[in-house]
N, C-alpha and C positions, 0 to 999 in steps of 0.2 A: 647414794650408795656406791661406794666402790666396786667395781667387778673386777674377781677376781680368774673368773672362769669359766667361757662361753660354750656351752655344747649345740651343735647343730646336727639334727637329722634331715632326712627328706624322707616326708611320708605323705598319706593322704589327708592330712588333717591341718588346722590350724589350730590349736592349742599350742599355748607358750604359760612358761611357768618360771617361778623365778622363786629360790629356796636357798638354804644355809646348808653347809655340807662341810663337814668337820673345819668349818670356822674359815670356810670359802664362801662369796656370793656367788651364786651358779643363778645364770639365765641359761633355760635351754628353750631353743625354737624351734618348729619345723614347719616344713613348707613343704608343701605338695608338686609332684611333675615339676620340679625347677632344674633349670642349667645350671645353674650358679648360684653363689649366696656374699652378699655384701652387708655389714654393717658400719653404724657411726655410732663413737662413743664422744657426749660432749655435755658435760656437766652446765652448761648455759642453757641446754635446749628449753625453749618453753612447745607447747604443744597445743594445735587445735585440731578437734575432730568431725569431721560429717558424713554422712553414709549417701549412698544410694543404690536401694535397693539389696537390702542387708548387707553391702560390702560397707570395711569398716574404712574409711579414708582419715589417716594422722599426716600432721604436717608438723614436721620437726623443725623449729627457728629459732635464732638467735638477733638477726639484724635487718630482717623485713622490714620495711614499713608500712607493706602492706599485706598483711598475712592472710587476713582473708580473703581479697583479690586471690592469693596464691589457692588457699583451699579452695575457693570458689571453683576457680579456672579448672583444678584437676576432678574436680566431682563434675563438672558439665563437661567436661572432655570424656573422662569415662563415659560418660551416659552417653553421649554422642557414637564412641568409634564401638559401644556394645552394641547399638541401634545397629548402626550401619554396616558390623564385620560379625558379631554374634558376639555372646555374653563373654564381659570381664573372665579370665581366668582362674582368679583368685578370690578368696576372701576378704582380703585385706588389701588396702593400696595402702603406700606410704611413702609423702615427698621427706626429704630430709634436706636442711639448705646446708653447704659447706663451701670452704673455700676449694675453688675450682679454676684451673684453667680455662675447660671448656665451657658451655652456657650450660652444662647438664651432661648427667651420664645413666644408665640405662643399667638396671637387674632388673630379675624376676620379683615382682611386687613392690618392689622399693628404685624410687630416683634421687640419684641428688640433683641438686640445683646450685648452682653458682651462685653466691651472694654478691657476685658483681652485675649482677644484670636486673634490668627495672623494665617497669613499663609494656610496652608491646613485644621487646624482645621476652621479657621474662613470659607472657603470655605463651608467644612461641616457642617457648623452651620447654615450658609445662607441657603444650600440647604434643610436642614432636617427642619428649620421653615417657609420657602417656601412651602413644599411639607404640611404641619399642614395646609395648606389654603385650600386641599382638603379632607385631613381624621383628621376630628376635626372639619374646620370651614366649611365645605360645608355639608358632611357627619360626622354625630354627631354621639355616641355612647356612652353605661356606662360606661366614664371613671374611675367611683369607681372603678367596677368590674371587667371590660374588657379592662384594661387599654392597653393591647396589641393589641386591636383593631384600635387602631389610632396610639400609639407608634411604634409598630411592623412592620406595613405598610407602615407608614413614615421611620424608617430605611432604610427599604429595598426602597423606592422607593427614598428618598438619595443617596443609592446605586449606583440604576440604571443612577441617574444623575453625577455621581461620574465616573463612569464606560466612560459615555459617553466623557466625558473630557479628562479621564488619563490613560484608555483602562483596558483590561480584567485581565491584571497584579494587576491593584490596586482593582477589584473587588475581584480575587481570596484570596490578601492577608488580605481584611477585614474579607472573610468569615472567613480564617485562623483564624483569631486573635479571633472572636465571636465564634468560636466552643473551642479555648483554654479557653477561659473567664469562657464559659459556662460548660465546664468540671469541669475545677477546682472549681467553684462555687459549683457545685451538688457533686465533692468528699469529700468537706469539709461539706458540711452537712448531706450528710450519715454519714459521723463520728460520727459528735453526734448529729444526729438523724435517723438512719438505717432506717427508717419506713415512712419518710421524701416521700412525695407528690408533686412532683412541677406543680400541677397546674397553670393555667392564669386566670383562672376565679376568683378570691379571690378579696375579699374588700380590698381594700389600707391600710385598719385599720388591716389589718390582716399581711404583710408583717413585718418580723424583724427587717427587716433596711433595708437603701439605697442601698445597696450591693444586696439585695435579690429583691427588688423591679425590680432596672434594670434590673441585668438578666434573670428576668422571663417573664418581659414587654419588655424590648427594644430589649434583646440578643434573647431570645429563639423567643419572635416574628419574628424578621428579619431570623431565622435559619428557622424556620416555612414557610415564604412566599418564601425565598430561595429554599427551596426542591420541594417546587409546583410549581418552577419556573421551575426548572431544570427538572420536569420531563416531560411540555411543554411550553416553553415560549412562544408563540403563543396565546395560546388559555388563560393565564395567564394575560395579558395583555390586550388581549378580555374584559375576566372576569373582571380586575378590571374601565374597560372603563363602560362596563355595570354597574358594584357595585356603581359609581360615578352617572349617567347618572341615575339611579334607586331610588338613598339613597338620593342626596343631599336637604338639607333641613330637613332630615330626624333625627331619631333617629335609627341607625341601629341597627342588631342584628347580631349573629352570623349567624344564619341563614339563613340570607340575602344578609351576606357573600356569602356561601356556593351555598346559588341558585342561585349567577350570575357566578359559576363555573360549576356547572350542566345546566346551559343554553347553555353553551357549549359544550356541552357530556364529561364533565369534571369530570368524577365521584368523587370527593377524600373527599365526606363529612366524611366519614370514618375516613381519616386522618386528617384531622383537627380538629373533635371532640378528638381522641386519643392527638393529642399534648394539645389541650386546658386544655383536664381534668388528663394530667399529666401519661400517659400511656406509651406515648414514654419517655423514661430518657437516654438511652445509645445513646449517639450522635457520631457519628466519620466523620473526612473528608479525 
């Protein structure tokens, strides 16, 4: 079917309908508490579907070769980060594979996925724009500024779904590989710039390039929730149940962060303000 003309509301419902209107195809959709709204139109898609726990999970593809692998991964991802952060947002989840730059990109109830990516990568593409469904579309934040507020936490909580899969070997060696990343990143810019600040707090417009942007947002945040992890993961996982259950819908803040760690006699605003504003730089594992 050709469309001719897409209407989109935001309301509290998921109903979607799809009708003939003076010799127009009209799809109209809505979606509840969302930021944003993205779609794909692509006359090859084929489609599979699985739930859990009445969420409706589609997986839109054209060039997979392994599409249930793909549906798979995102229905035990969901089930995973509702366990451990509190229930799925929405009613519906929905991957869509396209061509991409990146390994994936992140809206409210829908991702795409890059058709260039296989294997373990693709695995953690699912899982890290899965996890975007609770820090980004649930809980919001200034991704200008604080882009390692949502990037950082999604890492790591990739991680933790990573982990769950392929055990404590593959968590160890990611951290491995994000503290080499992260090192050599910060020795090449004392080079030439000895005076050199690596804050997270900074405007997007102020990053040098893509090299700098990740490791300040994606590497150092994941090294960041990583150490608070390891110094209790208990009460770590507490906190971010609270930060979820507290923010969503929200626009969070660092500090909102912080006090659903202190909710739990989790003192370490300390530490977190020191990585945010660039204090801690010598990292080793």
């Amino acid at each position: 079917m050709a469309v001719n003309f897409i209407k989109v509301t935001f309301r509290r419902t998921g109903i979607r309908n799809v009708y003939v209107d003076n010799g127009r195809n009209v799809i109209e959709s809505e979606l509840y508490s969302a930021r944003d709204f993205a779609f794909l139109l692509n006359d090859n898609y084929k489609v599979l579907t699985g739930e859990y726990e009445n969420i409706k999970v589609n997986y839109f593809h054209y060039a997979d070769e392994t599409p249930d692998f793909t549906l798979s991964t995102a229905v035990e991802s969901l089930k995973f980060y509702s366990e451990l952060f509190g229930r799925y947002p929405y009613d519906t989840y929905t991957l869509a594979e396209t061509e991409l730059n990146a390994g994936g990109m992140e809206f409210p109830s829908i991702v795409y996925i890059s058709s260039t990516v296989s294997g373990d990568e693709r695995e953690e593409v699912i899982a890290h724009e899965t996890a975007h469904q609770w820090w980004y579309g649930a809980v919001g934040s200034d991704n200008l500024n604080e882009a390692w507020q949502d990037e950082g936490l999604t890492e790591f909580s990739t991680l933790l779904y990573m982990e769950s899969k392929h055990g404590n070997e593959y968590y160890v060696k990611r951290i491995s590989d994000a503290y080499r990343s992260y090192n050599m990143f910060k020795d090449i810019t004392l080079k030439v710039n000895p005076d050199a600040k690596f804050n997270m707090n900074k405007n997007a417009s102020e990053y040098m390039s893509d090299y700098e942007y990740v490791n300040v947002t994606y590497v150092k945040g994941l090294l960041m929730f990583d150490t608070i992890y390891n110094l209790n993961k208990d009460k770590t996982l507490k906190a971010l149940k609270r930060y979820y259950n507290n923010c969503a819908y929200k626009i969070a803040t660092a500090d909102d962060l912080i006090e659903s760690f202190e909710s739990q006699r989790f003192n370490i605003g300390g530490i977190i303000k020191n990585w945010i504003n660039g204090d801690t730089i010598m990292l080793t594992f």
